[in-house]
C-alpha positions as CSV (number, residue, x, y, z in Angstrom):
1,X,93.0,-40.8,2.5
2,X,91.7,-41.9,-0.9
3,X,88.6,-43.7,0.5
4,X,87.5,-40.1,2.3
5,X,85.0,-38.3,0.2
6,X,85.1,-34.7,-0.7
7,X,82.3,-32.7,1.6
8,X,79.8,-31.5,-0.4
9,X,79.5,-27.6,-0.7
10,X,77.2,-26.3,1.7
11,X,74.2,-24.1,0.0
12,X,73.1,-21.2,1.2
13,X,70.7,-21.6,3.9
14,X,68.1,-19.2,2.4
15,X,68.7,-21.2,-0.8
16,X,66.2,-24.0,0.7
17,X,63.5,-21.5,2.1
18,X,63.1,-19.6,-1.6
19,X,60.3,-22.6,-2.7
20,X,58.2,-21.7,0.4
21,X,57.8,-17.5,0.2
22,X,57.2,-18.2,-3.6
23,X,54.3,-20.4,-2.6
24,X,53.2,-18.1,-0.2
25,X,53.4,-14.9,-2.4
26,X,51.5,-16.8,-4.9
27,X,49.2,-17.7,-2.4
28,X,48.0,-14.0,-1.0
29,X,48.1,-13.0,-4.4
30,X,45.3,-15.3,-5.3
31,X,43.4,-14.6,-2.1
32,X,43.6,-10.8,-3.2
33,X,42.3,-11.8,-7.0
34,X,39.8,-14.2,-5.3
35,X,38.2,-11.4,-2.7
36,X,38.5,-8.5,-5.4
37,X,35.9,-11.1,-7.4
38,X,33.5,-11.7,-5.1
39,X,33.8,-7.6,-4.1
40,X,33.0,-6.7,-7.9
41,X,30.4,-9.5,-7.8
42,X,28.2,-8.2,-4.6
43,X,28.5,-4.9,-5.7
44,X,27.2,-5.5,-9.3
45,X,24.3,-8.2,-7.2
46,X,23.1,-5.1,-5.3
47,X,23.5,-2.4,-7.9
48,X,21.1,-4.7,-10.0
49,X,19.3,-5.1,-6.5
50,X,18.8,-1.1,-6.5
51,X,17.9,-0.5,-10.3
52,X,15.2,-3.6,-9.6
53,X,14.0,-1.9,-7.1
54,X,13.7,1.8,-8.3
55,X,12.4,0.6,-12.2
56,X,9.4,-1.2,-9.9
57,X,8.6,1.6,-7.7
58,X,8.4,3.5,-10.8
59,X,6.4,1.2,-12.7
60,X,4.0,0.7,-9.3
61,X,3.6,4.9,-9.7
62,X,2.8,5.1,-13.0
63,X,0.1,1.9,-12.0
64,X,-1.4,4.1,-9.5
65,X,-0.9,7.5,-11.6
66,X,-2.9,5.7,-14.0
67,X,-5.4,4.3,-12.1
68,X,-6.4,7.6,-10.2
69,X,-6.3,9.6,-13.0
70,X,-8.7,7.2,-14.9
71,X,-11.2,7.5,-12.2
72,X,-10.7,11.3,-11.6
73,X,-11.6,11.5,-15.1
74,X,-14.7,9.3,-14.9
75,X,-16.1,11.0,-11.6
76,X,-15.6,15.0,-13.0
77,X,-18.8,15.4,-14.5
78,X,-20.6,13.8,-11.1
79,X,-19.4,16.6,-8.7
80,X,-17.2,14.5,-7.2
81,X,-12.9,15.5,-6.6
82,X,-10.8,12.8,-6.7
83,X,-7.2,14.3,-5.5
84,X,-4.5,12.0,-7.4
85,X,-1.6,13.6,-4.8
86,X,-3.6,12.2,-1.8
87,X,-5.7,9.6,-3.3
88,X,-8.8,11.3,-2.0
89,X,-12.0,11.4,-2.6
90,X,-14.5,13.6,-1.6
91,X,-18.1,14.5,-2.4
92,X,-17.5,18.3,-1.7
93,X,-20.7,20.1,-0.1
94,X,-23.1,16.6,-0.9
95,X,-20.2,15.0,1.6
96,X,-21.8,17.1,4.6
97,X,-23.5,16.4,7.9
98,X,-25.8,18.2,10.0
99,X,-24.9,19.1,13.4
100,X,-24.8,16.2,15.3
101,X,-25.8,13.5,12.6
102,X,-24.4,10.8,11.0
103,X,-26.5,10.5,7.9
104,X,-26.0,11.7,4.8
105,X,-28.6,13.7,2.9
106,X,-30.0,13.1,-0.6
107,X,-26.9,15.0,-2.3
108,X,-24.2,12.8,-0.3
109,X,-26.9,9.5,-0.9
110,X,-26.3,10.4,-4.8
111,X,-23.1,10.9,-4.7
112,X,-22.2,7.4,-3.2
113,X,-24.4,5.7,-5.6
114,X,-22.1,7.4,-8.4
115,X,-18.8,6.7,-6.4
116,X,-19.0,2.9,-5.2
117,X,-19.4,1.7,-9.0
118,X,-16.4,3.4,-10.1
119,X,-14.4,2.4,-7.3
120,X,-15.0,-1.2,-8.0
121,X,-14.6,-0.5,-11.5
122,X,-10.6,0.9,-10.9
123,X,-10.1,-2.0,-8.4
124,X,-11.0,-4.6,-11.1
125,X,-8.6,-2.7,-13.9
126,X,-5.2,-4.1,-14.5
127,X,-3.6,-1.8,-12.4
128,X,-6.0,-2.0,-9.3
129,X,-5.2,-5.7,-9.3
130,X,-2.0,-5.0,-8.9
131,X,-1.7,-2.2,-6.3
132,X,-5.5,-1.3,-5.0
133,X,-5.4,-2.3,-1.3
134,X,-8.0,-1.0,0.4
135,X,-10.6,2.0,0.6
136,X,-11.1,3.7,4.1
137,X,-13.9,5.7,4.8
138,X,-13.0,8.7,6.9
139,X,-15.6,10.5,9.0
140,X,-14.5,13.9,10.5
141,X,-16.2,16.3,12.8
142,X,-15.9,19.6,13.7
143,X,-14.4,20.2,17.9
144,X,-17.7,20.8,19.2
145,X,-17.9,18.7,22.3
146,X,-15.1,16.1,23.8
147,X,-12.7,14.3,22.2
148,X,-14.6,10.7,22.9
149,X,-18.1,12.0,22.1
150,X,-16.3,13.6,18.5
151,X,-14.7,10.1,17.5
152,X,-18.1,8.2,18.1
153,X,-19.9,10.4,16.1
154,X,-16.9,10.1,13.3
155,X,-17.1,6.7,13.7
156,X,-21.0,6.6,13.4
157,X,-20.8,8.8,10.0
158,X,-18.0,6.5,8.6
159,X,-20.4,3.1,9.9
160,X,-23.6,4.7,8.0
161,X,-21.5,4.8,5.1
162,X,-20.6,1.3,4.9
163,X,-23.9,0.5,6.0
164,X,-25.6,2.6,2.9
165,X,-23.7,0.6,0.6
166,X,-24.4,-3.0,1.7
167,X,-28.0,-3.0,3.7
168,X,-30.6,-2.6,1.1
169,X,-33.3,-1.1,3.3
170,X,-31.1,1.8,3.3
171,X,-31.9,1.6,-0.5
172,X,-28.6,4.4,-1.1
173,X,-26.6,2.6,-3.2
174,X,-28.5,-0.1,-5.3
175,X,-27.5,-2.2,-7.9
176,X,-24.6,-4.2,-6.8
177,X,-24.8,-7.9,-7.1
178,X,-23.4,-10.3,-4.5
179,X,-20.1,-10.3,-6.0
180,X,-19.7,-6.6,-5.9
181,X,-21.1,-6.8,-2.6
182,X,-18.5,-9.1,-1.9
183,X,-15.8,-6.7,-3.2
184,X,-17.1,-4.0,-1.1
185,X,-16.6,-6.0,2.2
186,X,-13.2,-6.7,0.9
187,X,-12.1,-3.3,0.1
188,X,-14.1,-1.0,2.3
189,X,-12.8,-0.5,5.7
190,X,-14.9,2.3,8.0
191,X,-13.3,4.4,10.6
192,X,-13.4,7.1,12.6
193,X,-11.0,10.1,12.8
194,X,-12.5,12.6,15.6
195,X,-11.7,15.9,14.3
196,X,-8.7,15.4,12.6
197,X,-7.6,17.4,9.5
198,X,-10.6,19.9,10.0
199,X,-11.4,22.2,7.8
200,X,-11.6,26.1,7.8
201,X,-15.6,26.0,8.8
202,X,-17.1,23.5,11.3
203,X,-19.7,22.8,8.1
204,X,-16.9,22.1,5.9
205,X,-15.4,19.4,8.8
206,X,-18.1,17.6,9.3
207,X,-17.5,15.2,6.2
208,X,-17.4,11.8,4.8
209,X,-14.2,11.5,3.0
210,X,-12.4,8.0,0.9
211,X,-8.7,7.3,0.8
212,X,-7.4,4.7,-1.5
213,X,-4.8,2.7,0.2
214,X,-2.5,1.2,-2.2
215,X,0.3,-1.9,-2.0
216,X,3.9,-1.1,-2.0
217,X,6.3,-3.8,-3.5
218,X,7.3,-5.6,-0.6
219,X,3.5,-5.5,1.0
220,X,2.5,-7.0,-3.3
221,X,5.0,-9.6,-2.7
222,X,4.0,-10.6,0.8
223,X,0.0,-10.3,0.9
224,X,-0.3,-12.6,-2.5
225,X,1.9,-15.1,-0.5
226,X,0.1,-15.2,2.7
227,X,-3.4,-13.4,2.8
228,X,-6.3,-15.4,2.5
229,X,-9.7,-13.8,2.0
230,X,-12.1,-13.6,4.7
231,X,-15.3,-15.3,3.6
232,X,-18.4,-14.3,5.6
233,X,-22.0,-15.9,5.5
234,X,-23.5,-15.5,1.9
235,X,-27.1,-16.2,2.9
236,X,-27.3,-13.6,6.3
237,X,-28.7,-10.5,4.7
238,X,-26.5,-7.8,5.5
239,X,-28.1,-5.6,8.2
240,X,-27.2,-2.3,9.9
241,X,-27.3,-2.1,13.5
242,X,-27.1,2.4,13.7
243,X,-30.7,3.1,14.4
């Protein structure tokens, strides 16, 4: 009787499960603090992302706001329109063909002779080396005839136009040296666009017409990583197959 020990009193059977749900309260609570961090994290990651994004597109406007404006203001007194809101530019009457011809006349002849220099000039400024992409030439036609005949012919006047800048027996635009000749075969692209956009006259839509092309951000970030430049024969003299 004396050797029997006195049972223990029994504790309370939830008594032994308190340790764990205060673990596992702790627990969620710090997976709650944890995913609240990374949610204030992404969002402040991409509202930087944004404001990046915006100050650059406004910095690349005012580039190219610059840029045309800068050459609007050099080409004014040479009869030629430079439209900033379309990057345009056009040669106004001097810009015309005759009916079924390609060729420019003296007017339009003078006209690219004052035009190509400046172009080159805003393509090697600060900003143009930043953002100036490209320069197609655009040659419209009025809707005489079919649709096929209308964008050879468009094509033809946009050609002769290339071809008046870099084959000297054309003897239109003179002066360049190789390495603005080089610069014109990188930035001049010709093409035809049928009748496209025409104008209220069939004179007035049968025009030569350039649009800058510029780089947006992402196309700045990819073609300085990956484009290479094409490098043609120096020593072929350049010539012009249109007859």
């Amino acid at each position: 009787m004396f050797g029997m020990r006195a049972a223990a009193p029994q504790r309370p059977k939830t008594e032994g499960e308190k340790p764990f749900w205060i673990s596992y309260a702790d627990l969620m609570t710090a997976l709650m603090i944890l995913f609240l961090i990374v949610m204030v994290a992404s969002l402040a990651m991409m509202t930087k992302r944004i404001a990046d994004a915006e100050q650059g597109e406004k910095a690349r406007a005012a580039d190219i706001s610059k840029l045309c404006n800068q050459l609007k203001i050099r080409a004014r007194n040479l009869d030629i329109v430079v439209d900033c809101r379309e990057n345009r530019i056009n040669f106004g009457e001097a810009g015309r063909f005759g009916y079924n011809d390609y060729k420019l006349g003296p007017a339009g002849q003078q006209a690219l002779r004052n035009v190509v220099p400046l172009v080159i000039e805003a393509a090697n400024s600060e900003e143009g080396r930043k953002w100036f992409k490209q320069v197609l030439i655009e040659g419209f036609t009025d809707t005489d005839g079919s649709y096929l005949y209308n964008l050879h012919l468009s094509l033809q006047r946009s050609e002769w136009v290339m071809c008046a800048i870099l084959d000297d027996r054309y003897s239109v635009v003179t002066g360049l040296d190789q390495d603005q000749k080089r610069q014109v075969r990188d930035l001049f692209l010709a093409g035809g666009v049928s009748f496209n956009n025409a104008k209220d006259s069939k004179e007035a839509s049968r025009r030569v017409e350039l649009r800058m092309q510029f780089y947006g951000l992402k196309d700045r970030t990819n073609a300085t990583a990956t484009t290479r430049p094409i490098v043609f024969d120096g020593t072929a003299p350049e010539k012009c197959l249109l007859q």
